[in-house]
C-alpha angles and dihedrals in degrees: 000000000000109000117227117278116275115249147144130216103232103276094244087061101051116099125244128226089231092056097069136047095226123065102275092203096045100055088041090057089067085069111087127174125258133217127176140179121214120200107245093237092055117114097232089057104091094048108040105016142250084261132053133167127179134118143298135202124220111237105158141003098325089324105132129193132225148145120285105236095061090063101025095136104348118170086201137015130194128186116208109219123213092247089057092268120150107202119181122246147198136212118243101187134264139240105238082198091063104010106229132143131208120202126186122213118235082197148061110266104175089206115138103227119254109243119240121238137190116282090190092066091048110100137198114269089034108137108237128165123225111225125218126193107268094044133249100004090052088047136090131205110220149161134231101250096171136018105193151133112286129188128190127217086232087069101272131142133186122183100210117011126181122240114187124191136253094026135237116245093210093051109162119096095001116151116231111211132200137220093273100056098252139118111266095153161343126248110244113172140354113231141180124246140186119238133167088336085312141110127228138176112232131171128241114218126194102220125236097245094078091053095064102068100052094033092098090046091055103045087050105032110018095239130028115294092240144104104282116238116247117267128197115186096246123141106192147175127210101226120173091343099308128110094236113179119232101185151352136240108237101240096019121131091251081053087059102045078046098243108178131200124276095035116129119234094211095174133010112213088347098303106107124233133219108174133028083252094063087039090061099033085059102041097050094041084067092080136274126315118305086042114127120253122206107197125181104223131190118209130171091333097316123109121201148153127260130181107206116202098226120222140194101255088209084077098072100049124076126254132252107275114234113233 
């Protein structure tokens, strides 16, 4: 089994026990690394790898939390534990609306789960620290430095994610803890920002709230017992105020209408668009997945009508494998 790459956050950005009123160690503890094998045929494999490795957070016995794209159709998953342990997992399943992944251990862990707090009460300019899996030296302490909308170019949508400040460089499945030593979020991306005519790298979290309500779903079913929202196939980028789309899904329904990237979605069902906020509120207002979706495109100077037959994008990946 290949251990996790060796590496130290810069010694200025690591937190300090004093610094905190809970045990530092012992909450960072809870955050174990992930490593996961994708089959070569998946669909998730061109875009996100047959190989993926980040970090996970203990929130039940031996339940650990990540992010979804680091187990989206994994054969085979293996959690990396602080005293050098490698414990099988298995992959209960993730949420593509929030993004989150829930893997259960095979194996005994001995990690005491990490309690969930309230990402609503947490505020910008609160000092967190960002756990990565192998404690205080694969940790950062941060601040929240932005709570806003955010929008992928995947089709995905959060209302209010969570940026913290400096970044971490091992970004995905961290666990970003509060003050009060508790789970109020996983590190999703790491993005670039302006500020003050610099740039700087933040992370985007996706808080812990949204995780409560479809916990139960994903520990028993493997994905939210609800309709699935249409999905298209569409990656897109908002560029001067137009939807423009900067690739396709093989497979996908706009594959198929034979969409290409740098056409322009102009309307969805007759109403124009003018962000990829609009492009997704729109498109998911027509009705759940399998519902048709008439988009106004611009391309090389033409502009035409399409009717797009949605999907649940879920179809297309592979399932959890049973041990």
């Amino acid at each position: 089994m290949p251990q996790l790459t060796e590496w130290k956050v810069p010694p200025a950005n690591q937190p300090r026990p004093g610094d905190y009123s809970f045990d530092l160690d012992r909450v960072l503890s809870s955050v174990v690394g992930l490593h996961s094998i994708i089959p070569a045929d998946a669909f998730s494999a061109d875009s996100l790898g047959t190989e993926r490795a980040g970090n996970g957070v203990v929130i039940d016995d031996g339940l650990v939390l990540t992010i979804g794209y680091l187990i989206t159709e994994a054969e085979s998953v293996w959690l990396h534990l602080g005293d050098g342990r490698v414990v099988e997992g298995h992959a209960l399943g993730s949420d593509s609306t929030t993004g989150f992944g829930l893997v259960q251990a095979l194996g005994r862990i001995d990690l005491d789960p990490l309690p969930l707090g309230s990402s609503a009460e947490a505020q910008i300019g609160d000092r967190v620290v960002v756990g990565g899996a192998g404690g205080r030296t694969r940790s950062v302490a941060s601040h929240i430095v932005a709570k806003q909308e955010f929008a992928g170019y995947w089709e995905y949508l959060l209302d209010q994610a969570i940026f913290t400040h400096p970044a971490h460089p091992n970004w995905g499945g961290t666990g970003m803890i509060s003050s009060r030593g508790e789970l109020i979020g996983i590190g999703s991306l790491q993005l670039e920002r302006e500020r003050e005519g610099n740039a700087e790298h933040v992370n985007m979290i996706v808080p812990i709230d949204l995780l409560k309500p479809v916990l139960d779903d994903l520990r028993k079913f493997g994905r939210v017992n609800q309709p699935a929202r249409p999905w298209l196939g569409i990656l897109s980028a908002e560029i001067e105020n137009k939807v423009v789309v900067v690739g396709i899904s093989a497979k996908g329904p706009a594959a198929r209408a034979e969409l290409k990237a740098g056409d322009v979605i102009l309307a969805v069902n007759g109403e124009k668009v003018a962000s990829q906020t609009q492009f997704y509120r729109k498109l998911w207002s027509l009705g759940p997945a399998g519902v048709d979706v008439p988009l106004t495109v611009y391309h090389e100077g033409v502009t035409f009508d399409v009717v797009l037959a949605s999907t649940d994008r879920t179809r297309l990946l592979k399932g959890p494998r049973l041990h």
